[in-house]
C-alpha positions as CSV (number, residue, x, y, z in Angstrom):
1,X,-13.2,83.5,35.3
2,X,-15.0,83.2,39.0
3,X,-16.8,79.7,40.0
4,X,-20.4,80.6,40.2
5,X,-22.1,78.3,42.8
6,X,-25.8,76.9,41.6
7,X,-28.7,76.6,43.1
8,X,-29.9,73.4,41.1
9,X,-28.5,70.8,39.5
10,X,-28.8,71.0,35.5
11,X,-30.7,68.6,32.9
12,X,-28.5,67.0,30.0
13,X,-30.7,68.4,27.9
14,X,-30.3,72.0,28.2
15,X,-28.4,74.6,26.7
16,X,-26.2,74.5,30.3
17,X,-26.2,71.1,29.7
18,X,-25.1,71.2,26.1
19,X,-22.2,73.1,27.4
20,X,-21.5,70.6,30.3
21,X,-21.1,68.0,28.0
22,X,-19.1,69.7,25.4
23,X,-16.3,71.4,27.8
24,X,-15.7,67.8,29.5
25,X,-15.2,65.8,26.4
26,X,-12.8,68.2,25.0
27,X,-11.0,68.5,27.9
28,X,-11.3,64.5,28.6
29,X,-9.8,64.1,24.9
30,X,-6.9,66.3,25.6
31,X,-6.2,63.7,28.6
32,X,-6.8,61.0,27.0
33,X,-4.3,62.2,23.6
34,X,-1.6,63.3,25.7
35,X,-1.7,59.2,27.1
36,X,-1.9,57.2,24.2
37,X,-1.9,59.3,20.8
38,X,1.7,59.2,21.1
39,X,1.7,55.2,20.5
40,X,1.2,56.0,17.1
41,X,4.6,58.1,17.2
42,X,7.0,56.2,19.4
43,X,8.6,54.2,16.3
44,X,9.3,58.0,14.8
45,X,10.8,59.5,18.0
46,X,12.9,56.9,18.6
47,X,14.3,57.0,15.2
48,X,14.8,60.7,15.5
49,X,16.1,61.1,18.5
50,X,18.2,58.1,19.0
51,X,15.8,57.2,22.3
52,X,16.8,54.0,23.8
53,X,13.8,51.2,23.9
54,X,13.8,52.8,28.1
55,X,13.6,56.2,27.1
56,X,11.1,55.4,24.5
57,X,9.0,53.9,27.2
58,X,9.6,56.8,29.4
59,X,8.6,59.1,26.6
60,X,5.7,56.9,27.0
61,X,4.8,56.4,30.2
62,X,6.1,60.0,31.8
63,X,3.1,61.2,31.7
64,X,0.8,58.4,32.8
65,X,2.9,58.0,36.0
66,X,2.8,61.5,36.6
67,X,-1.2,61.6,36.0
68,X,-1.3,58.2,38.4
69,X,0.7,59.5,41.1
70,X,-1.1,63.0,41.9
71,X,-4.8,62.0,40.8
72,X,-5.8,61.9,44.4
73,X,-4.3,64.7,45.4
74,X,-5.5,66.9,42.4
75,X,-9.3,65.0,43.1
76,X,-8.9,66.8,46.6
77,X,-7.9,70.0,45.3
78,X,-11.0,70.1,43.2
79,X,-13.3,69.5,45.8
80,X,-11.6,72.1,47.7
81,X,-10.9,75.2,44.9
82,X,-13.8,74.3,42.8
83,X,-14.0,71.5,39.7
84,X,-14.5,74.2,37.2
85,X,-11.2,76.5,38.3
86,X,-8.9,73.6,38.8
87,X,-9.6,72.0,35.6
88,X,-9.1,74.9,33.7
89,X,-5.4,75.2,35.6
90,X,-4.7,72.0,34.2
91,X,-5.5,72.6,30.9
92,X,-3.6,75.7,30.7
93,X,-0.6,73.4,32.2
94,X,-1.1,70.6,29.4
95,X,-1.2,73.9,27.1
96,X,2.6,74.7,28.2
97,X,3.8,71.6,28.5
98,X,2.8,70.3,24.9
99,X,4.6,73.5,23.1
100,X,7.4,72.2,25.4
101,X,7.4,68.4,24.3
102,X,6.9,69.6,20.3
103,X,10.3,71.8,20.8
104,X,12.3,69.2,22.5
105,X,15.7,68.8,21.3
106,X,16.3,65.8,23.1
107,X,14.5,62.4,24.6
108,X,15.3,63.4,28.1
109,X,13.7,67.0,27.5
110,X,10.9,65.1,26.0
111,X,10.5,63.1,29.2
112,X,10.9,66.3,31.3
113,X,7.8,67.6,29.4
114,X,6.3,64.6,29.4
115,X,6.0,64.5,33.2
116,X,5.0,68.3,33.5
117,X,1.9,67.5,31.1
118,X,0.8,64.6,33.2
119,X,0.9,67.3,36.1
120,X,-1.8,69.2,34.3
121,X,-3.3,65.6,33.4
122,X,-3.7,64.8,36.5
123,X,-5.7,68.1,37.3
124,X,-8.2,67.9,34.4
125,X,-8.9,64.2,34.6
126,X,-10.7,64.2,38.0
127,X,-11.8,67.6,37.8
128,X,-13.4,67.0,34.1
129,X,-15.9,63.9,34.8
130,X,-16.4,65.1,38.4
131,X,-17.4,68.3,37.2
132,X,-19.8,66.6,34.7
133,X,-21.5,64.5,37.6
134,X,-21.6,66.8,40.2
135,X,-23.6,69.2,37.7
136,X,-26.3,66.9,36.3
137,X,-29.3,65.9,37.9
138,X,-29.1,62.4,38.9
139,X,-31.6,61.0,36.8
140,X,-29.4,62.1,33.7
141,X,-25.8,61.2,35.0
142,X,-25.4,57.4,33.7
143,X,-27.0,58.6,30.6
144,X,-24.7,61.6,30.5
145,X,-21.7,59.2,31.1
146,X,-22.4,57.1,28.0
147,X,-22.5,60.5,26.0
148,X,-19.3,61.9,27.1
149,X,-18.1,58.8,26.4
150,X,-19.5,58.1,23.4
151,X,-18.7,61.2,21.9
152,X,-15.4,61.8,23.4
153,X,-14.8,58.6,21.6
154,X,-15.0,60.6,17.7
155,X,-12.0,62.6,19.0
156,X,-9.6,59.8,20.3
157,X,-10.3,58.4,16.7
158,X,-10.0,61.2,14.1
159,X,-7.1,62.7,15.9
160,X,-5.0,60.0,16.7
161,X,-5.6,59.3,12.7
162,X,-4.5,62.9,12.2
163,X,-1.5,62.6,14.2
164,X,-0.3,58.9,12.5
165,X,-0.7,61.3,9.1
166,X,1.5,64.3,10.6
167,X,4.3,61.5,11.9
168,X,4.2,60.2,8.1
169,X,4.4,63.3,6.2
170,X,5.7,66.3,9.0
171,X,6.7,65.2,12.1
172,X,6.1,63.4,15.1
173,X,6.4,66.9,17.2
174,X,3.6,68.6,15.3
175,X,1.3,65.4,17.3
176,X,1.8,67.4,20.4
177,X,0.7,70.5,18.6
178,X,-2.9,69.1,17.9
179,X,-4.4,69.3,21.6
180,X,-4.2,73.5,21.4
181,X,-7.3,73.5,19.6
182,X,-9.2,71.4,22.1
183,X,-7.6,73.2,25.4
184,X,-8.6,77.0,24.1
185,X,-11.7,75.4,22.7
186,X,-12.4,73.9,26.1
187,X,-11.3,77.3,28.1
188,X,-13.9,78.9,25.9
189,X,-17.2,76.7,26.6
190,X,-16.4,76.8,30.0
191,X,-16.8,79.8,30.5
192,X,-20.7,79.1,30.1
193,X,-20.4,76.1,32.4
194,X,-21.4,76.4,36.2
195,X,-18.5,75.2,39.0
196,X,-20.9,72.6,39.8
197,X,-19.8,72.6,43.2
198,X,-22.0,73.4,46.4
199,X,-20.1,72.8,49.6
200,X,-16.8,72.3,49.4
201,X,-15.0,69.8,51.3
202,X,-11.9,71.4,53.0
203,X,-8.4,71.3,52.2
204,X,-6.4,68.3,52.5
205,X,-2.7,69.6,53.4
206,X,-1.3,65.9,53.1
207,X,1.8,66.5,51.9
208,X,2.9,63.2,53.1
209,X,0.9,61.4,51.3
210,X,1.5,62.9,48.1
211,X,4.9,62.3,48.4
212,X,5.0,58.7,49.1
213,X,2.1,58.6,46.6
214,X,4.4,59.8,43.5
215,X,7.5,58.2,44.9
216,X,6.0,55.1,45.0
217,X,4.6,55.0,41.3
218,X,8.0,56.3,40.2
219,X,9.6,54.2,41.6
220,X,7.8,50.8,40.7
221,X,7.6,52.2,37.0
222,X,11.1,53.5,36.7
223,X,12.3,50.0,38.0
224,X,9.9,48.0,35.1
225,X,10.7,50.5,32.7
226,X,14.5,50.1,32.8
227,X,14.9,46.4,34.5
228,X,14.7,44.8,30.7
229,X,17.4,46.9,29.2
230,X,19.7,47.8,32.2
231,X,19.2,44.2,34.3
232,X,16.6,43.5,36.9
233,X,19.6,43.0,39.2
234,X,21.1,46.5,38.1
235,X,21.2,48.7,41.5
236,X,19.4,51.5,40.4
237,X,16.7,49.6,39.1
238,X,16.7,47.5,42.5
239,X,16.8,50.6,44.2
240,X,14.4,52.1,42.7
241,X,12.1,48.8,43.3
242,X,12.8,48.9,46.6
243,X,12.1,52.4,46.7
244,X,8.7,52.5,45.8
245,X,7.5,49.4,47.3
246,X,8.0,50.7,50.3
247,X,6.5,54.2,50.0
248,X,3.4,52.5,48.5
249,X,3.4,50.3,51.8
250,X,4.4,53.1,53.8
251,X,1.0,54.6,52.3
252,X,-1.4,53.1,54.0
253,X,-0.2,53.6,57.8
254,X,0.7,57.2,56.9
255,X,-2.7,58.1,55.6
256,X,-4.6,56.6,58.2
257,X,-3.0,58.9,60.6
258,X,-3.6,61.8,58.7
259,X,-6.6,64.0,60.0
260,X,-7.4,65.0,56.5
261,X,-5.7,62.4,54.6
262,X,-5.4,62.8,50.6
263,X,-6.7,59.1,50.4
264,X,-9.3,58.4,53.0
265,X,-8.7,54.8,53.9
266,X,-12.5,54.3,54.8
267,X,-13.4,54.0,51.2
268,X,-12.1,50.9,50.9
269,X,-14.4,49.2,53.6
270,X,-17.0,48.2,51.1
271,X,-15.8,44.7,49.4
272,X,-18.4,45.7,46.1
273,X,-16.2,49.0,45.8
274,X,-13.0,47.1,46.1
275,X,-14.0,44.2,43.5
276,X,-15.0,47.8,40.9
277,X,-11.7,49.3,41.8
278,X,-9.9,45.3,41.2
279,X,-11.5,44.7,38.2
280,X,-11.0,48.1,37.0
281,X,-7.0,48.0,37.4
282,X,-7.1,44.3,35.1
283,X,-8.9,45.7,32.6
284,X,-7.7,49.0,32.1
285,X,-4.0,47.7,32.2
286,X,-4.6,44.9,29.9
287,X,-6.4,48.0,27.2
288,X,-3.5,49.8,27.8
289,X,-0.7,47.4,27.0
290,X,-2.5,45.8,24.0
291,X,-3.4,49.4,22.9
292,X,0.5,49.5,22.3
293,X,1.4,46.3,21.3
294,X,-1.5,46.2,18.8
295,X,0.0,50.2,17.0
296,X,3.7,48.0,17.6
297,X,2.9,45.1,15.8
298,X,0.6,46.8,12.9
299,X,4.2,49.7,12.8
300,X,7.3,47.0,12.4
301,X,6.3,43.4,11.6
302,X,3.1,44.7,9.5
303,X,4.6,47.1,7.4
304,X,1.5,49.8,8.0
305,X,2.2,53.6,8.0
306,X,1.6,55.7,11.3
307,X,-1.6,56.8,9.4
308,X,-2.5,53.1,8.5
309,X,-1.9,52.0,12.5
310,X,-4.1,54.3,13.5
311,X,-7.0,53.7,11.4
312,X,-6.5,49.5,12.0
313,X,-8.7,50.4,14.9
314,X,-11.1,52.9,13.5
315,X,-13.7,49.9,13.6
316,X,-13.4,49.6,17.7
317,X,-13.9,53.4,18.5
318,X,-17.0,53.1,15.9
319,X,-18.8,50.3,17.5
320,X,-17.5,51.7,20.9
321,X,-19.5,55.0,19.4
322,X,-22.6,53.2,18.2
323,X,-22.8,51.0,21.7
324,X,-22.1,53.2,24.3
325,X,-24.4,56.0,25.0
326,X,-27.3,52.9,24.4
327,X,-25.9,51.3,27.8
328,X,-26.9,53.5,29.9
329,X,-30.6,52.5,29.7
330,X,-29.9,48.9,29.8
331,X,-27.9,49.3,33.2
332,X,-31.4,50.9,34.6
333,X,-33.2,48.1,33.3
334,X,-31.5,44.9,33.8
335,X,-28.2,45.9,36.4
336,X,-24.9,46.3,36.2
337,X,-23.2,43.3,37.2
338,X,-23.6,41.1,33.9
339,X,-23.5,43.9,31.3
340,X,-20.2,44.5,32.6
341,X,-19.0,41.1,33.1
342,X,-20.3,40.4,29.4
343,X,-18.3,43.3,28.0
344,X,-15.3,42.2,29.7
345,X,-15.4,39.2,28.3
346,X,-16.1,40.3,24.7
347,X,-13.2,42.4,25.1
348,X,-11.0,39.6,26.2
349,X,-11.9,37.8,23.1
350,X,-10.7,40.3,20.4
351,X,-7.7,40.4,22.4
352,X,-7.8,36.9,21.7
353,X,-8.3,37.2,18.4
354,X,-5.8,40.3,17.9
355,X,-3.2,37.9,19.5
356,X,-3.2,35.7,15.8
357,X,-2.2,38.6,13.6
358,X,1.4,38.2,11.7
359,X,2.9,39.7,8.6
360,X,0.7,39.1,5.5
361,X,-2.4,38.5,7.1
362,X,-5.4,40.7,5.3
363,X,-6.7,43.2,7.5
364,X,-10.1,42.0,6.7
365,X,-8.9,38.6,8.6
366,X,-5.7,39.9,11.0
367,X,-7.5,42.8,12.7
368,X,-10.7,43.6,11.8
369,X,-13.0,41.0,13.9
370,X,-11.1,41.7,17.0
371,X,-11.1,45.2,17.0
372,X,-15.1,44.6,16.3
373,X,-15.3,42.6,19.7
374,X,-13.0,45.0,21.3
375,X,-15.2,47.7,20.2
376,X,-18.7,45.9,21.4
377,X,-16.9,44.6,24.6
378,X,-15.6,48.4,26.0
379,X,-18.8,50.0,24.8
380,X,-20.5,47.1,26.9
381,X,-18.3,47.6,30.0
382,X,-17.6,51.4,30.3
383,X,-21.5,52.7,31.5
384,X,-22.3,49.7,33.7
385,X,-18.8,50.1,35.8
386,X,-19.1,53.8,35.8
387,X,-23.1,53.4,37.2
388,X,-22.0,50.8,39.5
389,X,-21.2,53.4,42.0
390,X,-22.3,56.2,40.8
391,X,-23.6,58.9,43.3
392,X,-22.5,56.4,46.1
393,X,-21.3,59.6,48.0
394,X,-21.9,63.4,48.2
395,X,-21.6,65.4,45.8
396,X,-19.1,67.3,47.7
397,X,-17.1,64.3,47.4
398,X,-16.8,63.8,43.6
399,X,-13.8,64.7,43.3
400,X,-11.7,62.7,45.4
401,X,-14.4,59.7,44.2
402,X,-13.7,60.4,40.8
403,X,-9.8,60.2,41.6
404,X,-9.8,57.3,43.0
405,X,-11.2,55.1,40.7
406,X,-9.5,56.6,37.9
407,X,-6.1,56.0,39.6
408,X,-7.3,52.6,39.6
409,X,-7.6,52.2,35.8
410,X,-4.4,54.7,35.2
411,X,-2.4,52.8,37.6
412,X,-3.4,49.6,36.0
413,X,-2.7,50.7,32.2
414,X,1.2,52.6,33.4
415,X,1.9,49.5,35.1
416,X,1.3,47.3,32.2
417,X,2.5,49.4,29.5
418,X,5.8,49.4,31.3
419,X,6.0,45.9,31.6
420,X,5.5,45.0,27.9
421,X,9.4,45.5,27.0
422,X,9.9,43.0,30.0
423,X,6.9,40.4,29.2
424,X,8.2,40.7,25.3
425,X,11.5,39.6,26.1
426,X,12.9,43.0,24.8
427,X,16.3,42.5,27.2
428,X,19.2,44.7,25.4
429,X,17.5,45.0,22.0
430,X,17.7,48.4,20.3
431,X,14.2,48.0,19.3
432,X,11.0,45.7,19.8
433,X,10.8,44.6,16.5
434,X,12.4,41.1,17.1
435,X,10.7,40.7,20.7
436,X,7.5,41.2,19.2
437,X,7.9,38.2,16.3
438,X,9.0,35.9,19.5
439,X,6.5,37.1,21.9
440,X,3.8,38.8,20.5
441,X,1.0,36.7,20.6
442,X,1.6,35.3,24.6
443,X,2.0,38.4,25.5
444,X,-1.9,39.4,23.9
445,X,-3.4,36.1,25.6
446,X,-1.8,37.1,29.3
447,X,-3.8,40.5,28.6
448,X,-6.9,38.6,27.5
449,X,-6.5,36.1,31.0
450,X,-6.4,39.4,33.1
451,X,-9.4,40.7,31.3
452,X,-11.2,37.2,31.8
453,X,-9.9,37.7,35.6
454,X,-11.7,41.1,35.8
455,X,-15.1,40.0,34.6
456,X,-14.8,36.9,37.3
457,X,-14.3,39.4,39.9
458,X,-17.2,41.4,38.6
459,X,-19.5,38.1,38.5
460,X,-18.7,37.6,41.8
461,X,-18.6,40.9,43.8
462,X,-19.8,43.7,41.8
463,X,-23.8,44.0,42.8
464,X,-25.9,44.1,40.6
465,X,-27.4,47.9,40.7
466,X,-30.3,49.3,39.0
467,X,-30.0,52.9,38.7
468,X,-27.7,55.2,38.7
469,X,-28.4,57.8,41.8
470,X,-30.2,54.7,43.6
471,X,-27.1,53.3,44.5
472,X,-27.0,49.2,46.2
473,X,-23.9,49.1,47.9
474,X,-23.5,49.2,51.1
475,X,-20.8,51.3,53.3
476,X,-18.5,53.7,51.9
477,X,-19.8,54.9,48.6
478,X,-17.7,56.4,45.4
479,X,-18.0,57.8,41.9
480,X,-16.6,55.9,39.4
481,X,-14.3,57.3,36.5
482,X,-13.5,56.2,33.5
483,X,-12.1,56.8,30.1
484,X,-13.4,56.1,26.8
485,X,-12.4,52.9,24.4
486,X,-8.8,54.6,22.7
487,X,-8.0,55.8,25.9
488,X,-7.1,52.3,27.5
């Protein structure tokens, strides 16, 4: 397959278009499966193959660090090859690395796999949405955006419900085995799909950066990841702290001296770009965590089924589906600022309301409203964030703007999913089931103040923008990126 440069940009509604749309939500939903789907089956491997609550959360969070830590990078690398060529490397990595993690004998061959699939995560994530963006005509991209997301939403709920059914009556290993479907199914439409890429932007060799990049994440996660169980004093885990800290510190000098730095320093001059990319890391991490705790709780203090914890939240991806792709238009008619600060809220409420269910509480009463408000909240949110800045730069630059601001939410959801054994109180226990009955619900409402923290910072600094490809802010300009409802 060559990348075959275009002349125009495409409409959404066209048989290119068609195509567009359908190659980045499959590949999207393969992203966003390998990252959460396997909620539903932590419980199972952990039973199976005697994973510690750490390993568990490795198993877990492997591949979002990995994703995290090279999204920049992988954003410059699509600029540079082509969006089209390097996304399709990366799904042929997540290919691999999935037969890998269904085969794997043990939890720290798991985690091995684990990280090599976040490698290729981190290559079709960027590449995927930037590739959607840079292809459209302007006038169609917000809309666009709320029907990738919309859509891509129907996948991260029938499959995730599909992989809760193989972990109750197969195995947990044949959950991995559902994205090779999607990935040849994705390799295939793209091959109708244009690169979507005019000038490229040249090479960043930034090896430096890279480095302290995914030193730094691994670090800071391996040291919340393991502090509850080993000891926060524990001298790996201090080390490790330490460790990253100071490469994520060291960051910032190192890429400012770079002459073609994988993170471009510049971008963060606007404030309005900043308060996206703030708000975006609150949010994101609190979906994330209560994305978890919610499957935890429904799994052992319940008493639901794999099967049964998926489909608690059926009703959130629905209303996320019904909601989303109508958001677009309201963003070009009334701004972004309040739709997104409303949805933000909304969302913090069923977190709120989430936070109440125990054992023996009806569904109907436990979990349905607040995955309702979840639902309406995200659907809300997700277009008005993404059209905040979108086409704030050049097209050439998609890639890299795409990267940046999806780091922002990934960053934000590995950080708090790898803090939840920590906030629960989970210490030395073999399993979470007892940290959840003591901790559950505070640890929901700290999520919910976060998100109620986000949609402040949006009130206060995110401008209010009409239209998408007519662009307010001022400054330094970026793409936003963001993932549908079940992927946070």
């Amino acid at each position: 397959m060559t990348d075959k440069p275009i002349a125009d940009l495409v409409a959404l509604r066209s048989p290119t278009g068609t195509a567009l749309v359908a190659a980045t939500v499959l590949a999207s939903t393969v992203g966003v499966l390998n990252a959460y789907m396997i909620n539903i089956a932590i419980p199972a491997i952990g039973r199976d193959l005697h994973a510690s609550v750490s390993e568990q959360q490795w198993v877990l969070t492997g591949y979002l660090v990995t994703v995290a830590a090279l999204l920049l990078l992988a954003g410059a690398l699509a600029d540079h090859f082509g969006r089209r060529r390097v996304l399709v490397v990366g799904l042929l990595v997540m290919l691999v690395a999935s037969l890998c993690c269904a085969a794997a004998p043990t939890a720290p061959t798991l985690i091995a796999a684990r990280l090599v699939q976040g490698v290729g995560g981190a290559l079709v994530v960027p590449s995927a949405l930037s590739l959607l963006n840079g292809t459209l005509r302007r006038s169609d991209r917000a809309r666009g955006i709320g029907v990738w997301a919309g859509i891509s939403t129907l996948g991260t709920t029938v499959v995730p419900y599909a992989g809760g059914w193989l972990v109750d009556h197969a195995s947990w290993r044949y959950v991995f085995l559902l994205n090779l479907p999607l990935i040849v199914a994705a390799i295939w439409v793209l091959r109708h799909v244009p690169s979507g890429a005019g000038v490229r932007r040249p090479l960043s060799a930034d090896a430096a950066g890279a480095l302290l990049a995914v030193l730094g994440l691994g670090g800071v996660i391996y040291a919340l990841a393991a502090g509850p169980a080993s000891g926060w004093l524990a001298w790996p885990v201090v080390a490790s702290g330490v460790l990253g800290v100071a490469c994520l510190v060291a960051l910032v000098p190192v890429e400012r001296r770079q002459r073609r730095p994988m993170l471009r320093m510049s971008l963060f001059a606007s404030r309005p770009f900043d308060a996206i990319n703030a708000a975006t890391v609150l949010f994101y991490g609190a979906l994330s965590a209560v994305s978890y705790l919610v499957v935890l709780q429904c799994q052992l203090r319940l008493g639901y089924t794999a099967a049964e914890a998926a489909a608690a939240l059926i009703p959130e991806s629905a209303v996320f589906l019904i909601v989303s792709p109508l958001v677009g238009g309201l963003v070009t008619r009334i701004g972004t600022r309040w739709p997104m600060a409303a949805g933000i809220l909304l969302g913090a409420a069923g977190f709120g309301w989430l936070s109440t269910a125990g054992p023996g509480d009806p569904y109907v009463q436990a979990i349905l409203p607040g995955a309702v408000l979840w639902g309406l909240g995200v659907g809300l949110a997700v277009a008005p964030l993404t059209a905040g800045v979108l086409a704030a730069v050049d097209d050439s630059d998609l890639g890299e703007a795409s990267a940046i601001n999806d780091a922002a939410s990934r960053v934000g959801g590995v950080v708090m999913v790898a803090l939840v054994p920590a906030l629960l109180g989970a210490g030395g226990a073999p399993d979470l089931t007892r940290p959840l009955a003591a901790n559950y619900q505070a640890v929901m409402l700290v999520m919910a103040g976060l998100s109620v923290t986000a949609a402040v910072i949006t009130a206060l600094f995110v401008p209010n923008s009409r239209a998408a490809g007519q662009p307010t802010l001022p400054g330094p300009r970026l793409h936003s990126c963001v993932v549908p409802a079940n992927a946070s």
